[in-house]
C-alpha positions in Angstrom: -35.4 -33.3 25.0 -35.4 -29.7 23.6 -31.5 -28.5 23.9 -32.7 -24.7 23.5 -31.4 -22.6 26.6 -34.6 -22.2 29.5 -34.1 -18.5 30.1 -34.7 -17.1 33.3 -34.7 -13.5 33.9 -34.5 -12.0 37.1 -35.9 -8.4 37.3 -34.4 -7.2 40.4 -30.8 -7.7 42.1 -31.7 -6.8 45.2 -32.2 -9.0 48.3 -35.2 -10.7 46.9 -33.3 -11.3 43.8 -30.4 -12.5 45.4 -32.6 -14.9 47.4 -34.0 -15.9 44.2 -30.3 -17.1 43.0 -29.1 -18.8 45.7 -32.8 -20.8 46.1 -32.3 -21.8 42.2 -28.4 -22.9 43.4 -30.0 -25.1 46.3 -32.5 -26.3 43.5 -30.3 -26.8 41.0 -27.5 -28.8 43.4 -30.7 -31.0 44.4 -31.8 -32.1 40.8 -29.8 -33.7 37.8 -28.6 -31.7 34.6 -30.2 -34.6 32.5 -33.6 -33.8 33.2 -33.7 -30.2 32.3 -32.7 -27.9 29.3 -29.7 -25.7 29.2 -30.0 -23.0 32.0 -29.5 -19.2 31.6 -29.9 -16.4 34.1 -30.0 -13.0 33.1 -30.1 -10.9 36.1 -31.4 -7.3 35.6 -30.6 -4.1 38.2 -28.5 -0.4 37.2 -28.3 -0.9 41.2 -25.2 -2.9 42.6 -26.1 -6.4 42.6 -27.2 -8.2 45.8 -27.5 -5.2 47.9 -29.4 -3.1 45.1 -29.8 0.6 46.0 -31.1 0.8 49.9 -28.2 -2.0 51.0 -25.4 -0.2 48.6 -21.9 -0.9 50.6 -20.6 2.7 49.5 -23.5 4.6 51.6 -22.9 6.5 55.1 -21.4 4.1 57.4 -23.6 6.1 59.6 -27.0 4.7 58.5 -28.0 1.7 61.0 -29.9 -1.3 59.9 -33.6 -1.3 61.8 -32.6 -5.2 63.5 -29.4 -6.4 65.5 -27.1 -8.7 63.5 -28.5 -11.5 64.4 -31.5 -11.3 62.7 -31.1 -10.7 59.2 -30.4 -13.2 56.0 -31.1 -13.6 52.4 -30.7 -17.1 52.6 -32.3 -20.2 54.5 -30.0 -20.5 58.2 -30.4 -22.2 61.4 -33.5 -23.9 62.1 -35.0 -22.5 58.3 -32.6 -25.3 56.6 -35.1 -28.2 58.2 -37.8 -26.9 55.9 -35.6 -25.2 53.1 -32.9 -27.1 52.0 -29.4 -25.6 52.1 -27.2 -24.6 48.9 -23.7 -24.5 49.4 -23.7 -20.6 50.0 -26.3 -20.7 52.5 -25.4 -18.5 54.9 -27.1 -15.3 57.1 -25.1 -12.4 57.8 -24.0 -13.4 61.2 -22.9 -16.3 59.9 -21.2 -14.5 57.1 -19.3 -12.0 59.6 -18.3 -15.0 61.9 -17.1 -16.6 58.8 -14.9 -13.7 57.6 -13.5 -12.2 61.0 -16.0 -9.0 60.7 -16.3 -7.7 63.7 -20.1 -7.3 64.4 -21.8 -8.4 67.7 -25.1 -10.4 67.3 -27.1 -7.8 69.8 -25.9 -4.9 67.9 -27.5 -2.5 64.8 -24.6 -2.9 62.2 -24.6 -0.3 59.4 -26.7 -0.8 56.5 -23.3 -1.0 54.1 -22.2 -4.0 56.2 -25.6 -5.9 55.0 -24.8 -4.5 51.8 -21.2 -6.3 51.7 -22.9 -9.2 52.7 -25.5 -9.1 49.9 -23.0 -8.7 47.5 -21.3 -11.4 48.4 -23.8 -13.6 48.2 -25.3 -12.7 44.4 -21.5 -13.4 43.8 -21.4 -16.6 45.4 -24.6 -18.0 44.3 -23.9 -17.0 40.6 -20.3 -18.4 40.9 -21.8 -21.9 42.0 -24.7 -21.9 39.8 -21.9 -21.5 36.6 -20.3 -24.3 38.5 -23.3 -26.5 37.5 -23.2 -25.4 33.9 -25.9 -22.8 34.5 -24.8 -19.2 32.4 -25.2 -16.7 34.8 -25.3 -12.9 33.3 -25.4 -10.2 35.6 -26.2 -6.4 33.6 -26.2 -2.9 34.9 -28.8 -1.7 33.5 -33.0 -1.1 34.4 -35.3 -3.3 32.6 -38.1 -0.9 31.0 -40.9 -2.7 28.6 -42.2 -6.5 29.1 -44.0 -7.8 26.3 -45.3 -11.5 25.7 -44.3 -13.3 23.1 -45.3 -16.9 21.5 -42.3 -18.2 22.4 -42.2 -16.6 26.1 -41.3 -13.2 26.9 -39.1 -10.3 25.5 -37.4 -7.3 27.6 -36.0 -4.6 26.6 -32.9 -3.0 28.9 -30.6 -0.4 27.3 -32.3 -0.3 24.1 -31.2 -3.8 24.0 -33.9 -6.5 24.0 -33.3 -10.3 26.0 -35.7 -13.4 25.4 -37.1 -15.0 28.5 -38.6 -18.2 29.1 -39.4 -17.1 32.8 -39.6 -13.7 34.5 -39.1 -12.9 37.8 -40.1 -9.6 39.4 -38.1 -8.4 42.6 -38.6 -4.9 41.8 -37.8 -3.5 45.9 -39.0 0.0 46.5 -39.9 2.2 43.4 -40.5 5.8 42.5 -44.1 6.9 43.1 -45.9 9.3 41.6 -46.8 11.7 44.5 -50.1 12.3 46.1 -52.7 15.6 46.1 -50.8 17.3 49.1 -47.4 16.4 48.4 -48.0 17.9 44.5 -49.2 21.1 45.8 -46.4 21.8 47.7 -43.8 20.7 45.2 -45.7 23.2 42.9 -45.9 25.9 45.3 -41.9 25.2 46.4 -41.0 25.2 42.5 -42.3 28.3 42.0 -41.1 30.8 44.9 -37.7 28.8 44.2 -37.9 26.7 47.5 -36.8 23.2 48.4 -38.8 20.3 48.4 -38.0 17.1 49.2 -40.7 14.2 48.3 -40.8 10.5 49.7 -37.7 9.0 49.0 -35.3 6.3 50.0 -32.8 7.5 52.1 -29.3 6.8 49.6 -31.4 9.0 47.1 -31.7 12.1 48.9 -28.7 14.8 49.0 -28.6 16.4 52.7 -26.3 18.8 51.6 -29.0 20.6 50.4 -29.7 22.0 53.9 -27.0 24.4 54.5 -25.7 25.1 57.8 -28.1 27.2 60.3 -31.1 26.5 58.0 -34.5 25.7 58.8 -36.2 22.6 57.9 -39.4 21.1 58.1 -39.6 17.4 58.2 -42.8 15.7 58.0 -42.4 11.6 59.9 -40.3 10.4 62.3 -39.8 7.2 61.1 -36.8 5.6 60.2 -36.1 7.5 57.3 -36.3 11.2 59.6 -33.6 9.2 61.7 -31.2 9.0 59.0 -31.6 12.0 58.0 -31.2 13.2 61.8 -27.4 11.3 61.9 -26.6 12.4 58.4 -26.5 16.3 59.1 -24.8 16.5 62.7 -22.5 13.2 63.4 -21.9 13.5 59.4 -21.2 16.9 59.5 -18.5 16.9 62.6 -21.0 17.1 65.1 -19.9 14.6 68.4 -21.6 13.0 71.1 -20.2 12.4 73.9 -20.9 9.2 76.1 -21.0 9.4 80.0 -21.4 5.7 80.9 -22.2 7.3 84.4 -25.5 8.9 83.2 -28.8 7.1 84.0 -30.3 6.2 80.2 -31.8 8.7 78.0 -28.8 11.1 79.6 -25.8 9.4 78.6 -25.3 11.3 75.0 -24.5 15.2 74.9 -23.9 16.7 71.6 -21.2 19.0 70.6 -22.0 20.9 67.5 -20.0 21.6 64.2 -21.5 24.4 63.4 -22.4 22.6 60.1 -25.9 21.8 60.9 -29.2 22.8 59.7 -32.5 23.6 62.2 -34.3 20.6 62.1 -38.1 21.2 63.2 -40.0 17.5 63.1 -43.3 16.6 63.0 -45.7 13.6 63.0 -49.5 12.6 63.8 -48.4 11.3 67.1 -46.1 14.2 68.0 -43.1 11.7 68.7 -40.9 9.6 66.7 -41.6 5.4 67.1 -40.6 4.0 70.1 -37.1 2.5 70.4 -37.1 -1.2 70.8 -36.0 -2.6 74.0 -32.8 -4.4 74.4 -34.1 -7.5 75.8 -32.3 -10.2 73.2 -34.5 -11.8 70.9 -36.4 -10.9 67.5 -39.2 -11.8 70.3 -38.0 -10.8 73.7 -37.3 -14.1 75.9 -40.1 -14.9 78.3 -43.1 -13.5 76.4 -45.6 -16.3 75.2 -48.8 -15.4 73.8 -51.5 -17.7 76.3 -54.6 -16.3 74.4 -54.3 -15.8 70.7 -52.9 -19.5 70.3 -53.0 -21.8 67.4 -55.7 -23.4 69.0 -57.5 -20.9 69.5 -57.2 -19.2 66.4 -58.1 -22.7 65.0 -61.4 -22.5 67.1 -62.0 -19.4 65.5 -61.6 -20.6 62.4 -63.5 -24.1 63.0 -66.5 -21.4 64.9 -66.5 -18.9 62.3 -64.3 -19.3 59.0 -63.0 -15.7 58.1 -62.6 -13.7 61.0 -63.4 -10.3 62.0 -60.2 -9.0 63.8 -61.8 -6.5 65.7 -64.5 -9.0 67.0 -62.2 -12.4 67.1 -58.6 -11.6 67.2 -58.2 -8.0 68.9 -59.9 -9.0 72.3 -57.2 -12.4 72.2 -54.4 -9.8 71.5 -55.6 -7.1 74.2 -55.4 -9.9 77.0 -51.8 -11.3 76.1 -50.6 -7.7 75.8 -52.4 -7.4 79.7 -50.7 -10.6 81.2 -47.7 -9.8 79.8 -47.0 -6.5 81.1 -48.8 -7.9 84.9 -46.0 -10.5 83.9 -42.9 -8.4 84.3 -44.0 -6.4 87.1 -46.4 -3.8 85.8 -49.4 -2.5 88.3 -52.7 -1.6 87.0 -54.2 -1.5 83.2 -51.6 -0.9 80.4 -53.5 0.3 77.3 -51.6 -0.2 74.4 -53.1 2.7 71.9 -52.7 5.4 75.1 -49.0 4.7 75.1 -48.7 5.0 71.2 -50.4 8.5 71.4 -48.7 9.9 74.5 -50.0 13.7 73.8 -53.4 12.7 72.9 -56.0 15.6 74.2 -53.2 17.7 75.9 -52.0 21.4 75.2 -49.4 23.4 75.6 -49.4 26.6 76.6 -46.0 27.4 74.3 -43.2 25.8 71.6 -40.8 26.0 74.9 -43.2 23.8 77.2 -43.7 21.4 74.5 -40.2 21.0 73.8 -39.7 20.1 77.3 -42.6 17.7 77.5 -40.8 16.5 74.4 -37.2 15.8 75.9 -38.5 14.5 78.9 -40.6 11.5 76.8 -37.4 10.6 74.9 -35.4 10.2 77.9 -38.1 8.1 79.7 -38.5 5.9 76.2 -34.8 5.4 76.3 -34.8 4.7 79.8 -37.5 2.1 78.9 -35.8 0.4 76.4 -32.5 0.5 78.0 -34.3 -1.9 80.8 -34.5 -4.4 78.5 -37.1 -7.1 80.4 -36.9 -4.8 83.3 -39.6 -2.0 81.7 -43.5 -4.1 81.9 -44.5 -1.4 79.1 -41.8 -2.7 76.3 -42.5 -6.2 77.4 -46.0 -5.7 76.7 -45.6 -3.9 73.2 -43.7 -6.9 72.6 -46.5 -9.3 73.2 -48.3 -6.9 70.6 -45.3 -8.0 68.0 -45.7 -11.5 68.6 -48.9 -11.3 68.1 -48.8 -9.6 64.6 -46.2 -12.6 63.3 -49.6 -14.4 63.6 -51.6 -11.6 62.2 -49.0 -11.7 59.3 -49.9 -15.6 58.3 -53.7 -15.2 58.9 -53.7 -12.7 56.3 -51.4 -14.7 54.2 -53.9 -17.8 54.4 -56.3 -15.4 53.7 -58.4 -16.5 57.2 -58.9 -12.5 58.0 -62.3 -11.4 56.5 -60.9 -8.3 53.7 -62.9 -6.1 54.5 -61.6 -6.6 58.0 -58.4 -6.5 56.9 -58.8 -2.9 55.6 -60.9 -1.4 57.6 -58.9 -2.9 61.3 -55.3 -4.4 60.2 -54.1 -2.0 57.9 -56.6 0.3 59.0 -55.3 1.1 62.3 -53.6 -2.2 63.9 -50.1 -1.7 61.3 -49.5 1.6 62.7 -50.3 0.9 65.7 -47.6 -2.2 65.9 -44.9 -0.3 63.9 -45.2 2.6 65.7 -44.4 0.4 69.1 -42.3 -2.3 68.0 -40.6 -0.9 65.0 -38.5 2.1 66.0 -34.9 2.7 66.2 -32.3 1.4 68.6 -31.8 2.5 71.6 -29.0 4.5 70.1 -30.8 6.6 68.0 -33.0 7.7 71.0 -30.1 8.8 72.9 -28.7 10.4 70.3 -31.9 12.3 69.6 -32.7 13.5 73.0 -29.2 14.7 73.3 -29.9 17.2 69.8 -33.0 18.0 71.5 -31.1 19.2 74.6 -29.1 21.0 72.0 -31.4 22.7 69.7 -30.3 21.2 67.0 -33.8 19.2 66.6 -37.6 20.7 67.6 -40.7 19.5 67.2 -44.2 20.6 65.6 -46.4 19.0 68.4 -49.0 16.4 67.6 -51.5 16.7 64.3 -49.2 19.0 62.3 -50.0 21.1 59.1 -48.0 22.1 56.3 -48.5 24.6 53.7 -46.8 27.3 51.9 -46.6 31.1 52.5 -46.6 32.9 49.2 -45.6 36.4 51.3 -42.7 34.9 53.3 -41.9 32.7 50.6 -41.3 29.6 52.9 -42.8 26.6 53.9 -45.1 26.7 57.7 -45.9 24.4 59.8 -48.1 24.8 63.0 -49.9 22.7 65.5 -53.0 23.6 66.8 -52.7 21.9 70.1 -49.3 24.3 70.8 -49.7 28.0 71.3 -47.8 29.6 69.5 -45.9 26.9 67.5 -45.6 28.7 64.0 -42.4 27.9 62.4 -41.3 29.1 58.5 -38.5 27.4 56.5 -37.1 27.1 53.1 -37.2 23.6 52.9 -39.4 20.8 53.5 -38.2 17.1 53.6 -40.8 14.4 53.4 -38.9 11.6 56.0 -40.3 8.6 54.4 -40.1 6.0 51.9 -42.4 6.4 48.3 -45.6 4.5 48.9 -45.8 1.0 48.1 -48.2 1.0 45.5 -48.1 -0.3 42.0 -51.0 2.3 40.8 -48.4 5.2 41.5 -45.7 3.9 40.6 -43.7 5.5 37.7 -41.5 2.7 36.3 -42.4 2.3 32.9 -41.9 -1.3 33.8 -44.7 -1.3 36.1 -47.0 1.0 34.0 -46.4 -0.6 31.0 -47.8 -4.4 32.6 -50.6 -2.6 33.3 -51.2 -0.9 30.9 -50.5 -4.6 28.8 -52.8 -6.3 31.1 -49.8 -8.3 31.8 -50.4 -7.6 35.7 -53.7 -6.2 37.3 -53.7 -4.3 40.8 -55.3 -6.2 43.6 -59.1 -5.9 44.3 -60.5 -6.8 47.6 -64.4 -7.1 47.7 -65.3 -5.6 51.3 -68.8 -4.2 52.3 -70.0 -4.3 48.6 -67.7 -2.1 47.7 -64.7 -3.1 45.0 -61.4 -1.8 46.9 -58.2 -1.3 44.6 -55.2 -2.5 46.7 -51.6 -1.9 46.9 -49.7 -4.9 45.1 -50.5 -7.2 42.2 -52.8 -9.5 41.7 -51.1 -13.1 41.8 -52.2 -16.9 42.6 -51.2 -18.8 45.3 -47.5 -19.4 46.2 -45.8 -19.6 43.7 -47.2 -16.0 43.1 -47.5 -15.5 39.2 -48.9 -12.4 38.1 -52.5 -12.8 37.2 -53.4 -11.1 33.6 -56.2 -8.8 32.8 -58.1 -11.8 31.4 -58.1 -13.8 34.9 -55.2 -16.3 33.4 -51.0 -16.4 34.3 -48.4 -16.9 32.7 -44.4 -17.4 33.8 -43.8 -14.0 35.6 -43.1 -14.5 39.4 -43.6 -11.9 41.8 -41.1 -11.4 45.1 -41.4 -9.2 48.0 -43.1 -5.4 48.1 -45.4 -6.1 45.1 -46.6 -9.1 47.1 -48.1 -6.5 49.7 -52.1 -7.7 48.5 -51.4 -11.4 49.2 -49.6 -10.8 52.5 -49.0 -8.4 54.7 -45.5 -6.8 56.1 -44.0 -7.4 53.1 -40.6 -4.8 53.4 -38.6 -6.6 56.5 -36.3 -8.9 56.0 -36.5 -12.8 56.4 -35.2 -13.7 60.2 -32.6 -16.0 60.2 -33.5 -19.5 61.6 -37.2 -18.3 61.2 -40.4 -20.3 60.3 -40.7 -20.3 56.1 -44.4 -19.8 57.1 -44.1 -16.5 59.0 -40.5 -14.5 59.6 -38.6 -16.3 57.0 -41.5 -16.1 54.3 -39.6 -14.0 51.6 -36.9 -17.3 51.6 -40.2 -19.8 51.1 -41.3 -17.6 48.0 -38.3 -17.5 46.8 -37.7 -21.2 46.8 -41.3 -22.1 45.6 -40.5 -19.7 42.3 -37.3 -21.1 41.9 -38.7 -25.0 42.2 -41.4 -23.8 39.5 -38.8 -22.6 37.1 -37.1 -25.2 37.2 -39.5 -27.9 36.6 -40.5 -25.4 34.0 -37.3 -25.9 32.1 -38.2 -30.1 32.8 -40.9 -29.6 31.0 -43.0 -30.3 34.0 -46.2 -28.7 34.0 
């Protein structure tokens, strides 16, 4: 057999790259040295390795993970091991904090620098063993930028420094986009009267100390991202709340300011931030079974109809488990799930002060909702909406949704819909928010908001047209959200220069005779190898966000214990790219 090294090299060093190493360790524990080449791993990221840039375990304690501890792992755990065989660091992060004394209970939202720790210690681990096995294992700081194929494989340039592969494998997590029409505009405008503008960004990227204390700004989402930057400029400025376990939820937090903090004035289409998820344990509360959209009777479907409409076969299905579910825990008449997602929808208010009271009052009721755990029909019911998109998520995967259905309903309207119910903060953040309400430290723009610049006050406005009288000016603008996840806009040279190779093609879905260019790359089946301009592939693997055309919900985390074929998918991928590798370096075709 060929003695030359089989080089592997591992774009990435984020979670999906550190689920790529410890998959190869489980692989590599499983199979004998003798039937392979020489092994060698050069893992690529100027990020710290395993947690990359969003997990890094030097950022704000303050910053809150979007699950409770229970849920998240890098590796196979629990119940996942039965279908994903174990490496000898195969632990979640529950299981990691149980096995070092850490402190973090399984129903709470640990900080974000806590997953980081444990993402660190697991690129550590996994490249430790994998040396163990006579597997070199090089870990380098720096971002890869050009990809070029060569006869014998492929050749990457990092540092001015270039590094032969046999294999590549792309976990390139969230990147730097270019920024859209409106976003541009303003950034031009802001550059030029010598205001502040803040584009999509993640979080660990953004310096908050650019709003100085007692200054306006305008923040466009209220997402995840607006709700670290809520924490960042009051807790981490001095600010304090103060807890009155006495308080009925949605009171139970008053805040004491600093003195520190900006004006925060936040805005999105709905008017009001996601809705915090209820504290009923479980990634899917206890006691909520889907009765209509089934596996059987998805597989009727199917057997009836092949591709299905979602609209037509799967949204009626999903309407009448969301029903039974909320007459299940106690609710009384019709529950209409897109109603309570736009709250404000055709109301007005007669001034900034009444809305702000309308305001307060729904985030103390949403609080009191989710505090109620099984107790509140309406969070049970949302719920029943989130179990239903798990099986959304592997329809589309098996590609058994029709696409132009897909666009048009699921990522048409359905995503936000779901994410805007069942992915909001923890109850926490709520409470903490309607306390900053109370305290003026936070208002809000009212529903449909626009944004422009005003060239004679030399600020940015905002204004809603459903408020009277909501016309606010600041000096800076944030955008509270992460860059889009789109490899057309993206402006890694990495990235640009595949396409611009032909080494990687954007997705292209054929819906209503129209040619649709997608979001991620084109790739085959599992394992997903980038398909080339000329309809063949090669050895480049893709992982995670960039796999956003062949699946769908790509950014969260695999759930520990969970099915390889739905909540623990990113593990599956990752196994199924290491297995390929290494039969690669077998000589296997």
């Amino acid at each position: 057999m060929n003695q030359q090294e089989y080089v592997i090299a591992v774009v990435g060093a984020g979670p999906r790259g550190t689920s790529f190493l410890e998959r190869l360790l489980a692989q590599v524990q499983r199979s004998s040295p003798g039937q392979r080449r020489p092994l060698r791993v050069n893992v690529f990221d100027p990020a710290p390795h395993g947690p990359g840039k969003v997990w890094h375990p030097e950022q704000s304690p303050l910053y809150l993970m979007n699950t409770p501890a229970s849920y998240p792992t890098a590796a196979p755990a629990g119940q996942t091991q039965e279908k994903l065989p174990a490496s000898s660091c195969s632990l979640s992060f529950m299981d990691y904090c149980r096995a070092n004394a850490l402190n973090e209970d399984a129903a709470t939202y640990p900080a974000r620098a806590a997953y980081g720790t444990y993402l660190a210690w697991l690129s550590k681990e996994a490249s430790a063993h994998l040396r163990g096995r006579g597997v070199t294992v090089d870990h380098i700081s720096a971002e890869v930028t050009q990809l070029s194929r060569r006869s014998n494989g492929y050749l990457l340039t990092a540092a001015g420094r270039d590094y032969r592969a046999d294999a590549v494998i792309l976990a390139l997590g969230h990147l730097e986009a270019e920024q859209g029409s409106g976003p541009s505009h303003l950034a031009a405008q802001a550059e030029r009267l010598g205001l502040h503008y803040q584009g999509p960004a993640i979080p660990t990227d953004v310096d908050y100390e650019r709003f100085g204390a007692g200054e306006k700004v305008l923040v466009r989402g209220m997402g995840l991202n607006f709700f670290d930057l809520m924490i960042q400029v009051t807790a981490g400025r001095g600010g304090r709340f103060r807890h009155d376990p006495e308080a009925p939820p949605g009171h139970r937090l008053s805040y004491t300011a600093s003195g520190r903090e900006p004006q925060l004035i936040a805005g999105s289409r709905r008017g009001t931030p996601y809705r915090a998820k209820t504290t009923a344990p479980g990634f899917v509360p206890e006691g909520i079974k889907l009765r209509h959209l089934t596996e059987e009777a998805v597989q009727r479907l199917v057997d009836a109809h092949g591709e299905l409409d979602f609209t037509e076969h799967l949204w009626p299905l999903i309407q009448q488990d969301v029903t039974t579910t909320y007459a299940q825990f106690g609710g009384a008449g019709e529950f209409d799930a897109q109603s309570f997602a736009r709250p404000f929808t055709e109301r007005h208010w007669s001034s900034p002060e009444e809305y702000q009271q309308s305001m307060i009052e729904w985030l103390e009721h949403d609080a009191a909702t989710a505090a109620a755990g099984a107790g509140s029909p309406e969070k049970m019911a949302v719920n029943a909406l989130h179990a239903a998109r798990l099986i959304i998520k592997r329809l589309v995967t098996e590609r058994l949704i029709r696409p132009e259905s897909r666009l048009r309903d699921v990522e048409g309207w359905f995503e936000a819909l779901v994410e805007g119910l069942t992915s909001g903060p923890p109850l926490q953040r709520m409470e903490e928010l309607a306390a900053l309400a109370r305290a003026g430290i936070v208002e809000f723009l009212g529903p449909e908001p626009v944004y422009g610049v005003d060239s004679t006050q030399r600020a940015f406005i905002a204004d809603s047209a459903v408020v009277q009288g909501a016309r606010y000016a600041a000096e800076h603008m944030i955008e509270a959200m992460m860059p889009p996840n789109r490899i057309t806009e993206a402006i890694s040279p990495l990235v640009r220069g595949l396409l611009q190779q032909g080494l990687a093609v954007p997705a292209v879905m054929e819906a209503g005779g129209q040619s649709h260019v997608h979001k991620g790359f084109e790739v085959t089946e599992q394992p997903h190898r980038l398909l080339h301009s000329d309809g063949t592939s090669g050895q480049i693997y893709a992982l995670g966000l960039q796999l956003s055309s062949a699946q769908w919900g790509t950014a969260i985390a695999a759930e520990a214990g969970g099915d390889p074929q739905t909540t623990a998918r990113t593990l599956d991928d990752a196994d199924a790219a290491a297995l390929a590798v290494l039969q690669q370096a077998g000589g296997e075709d």
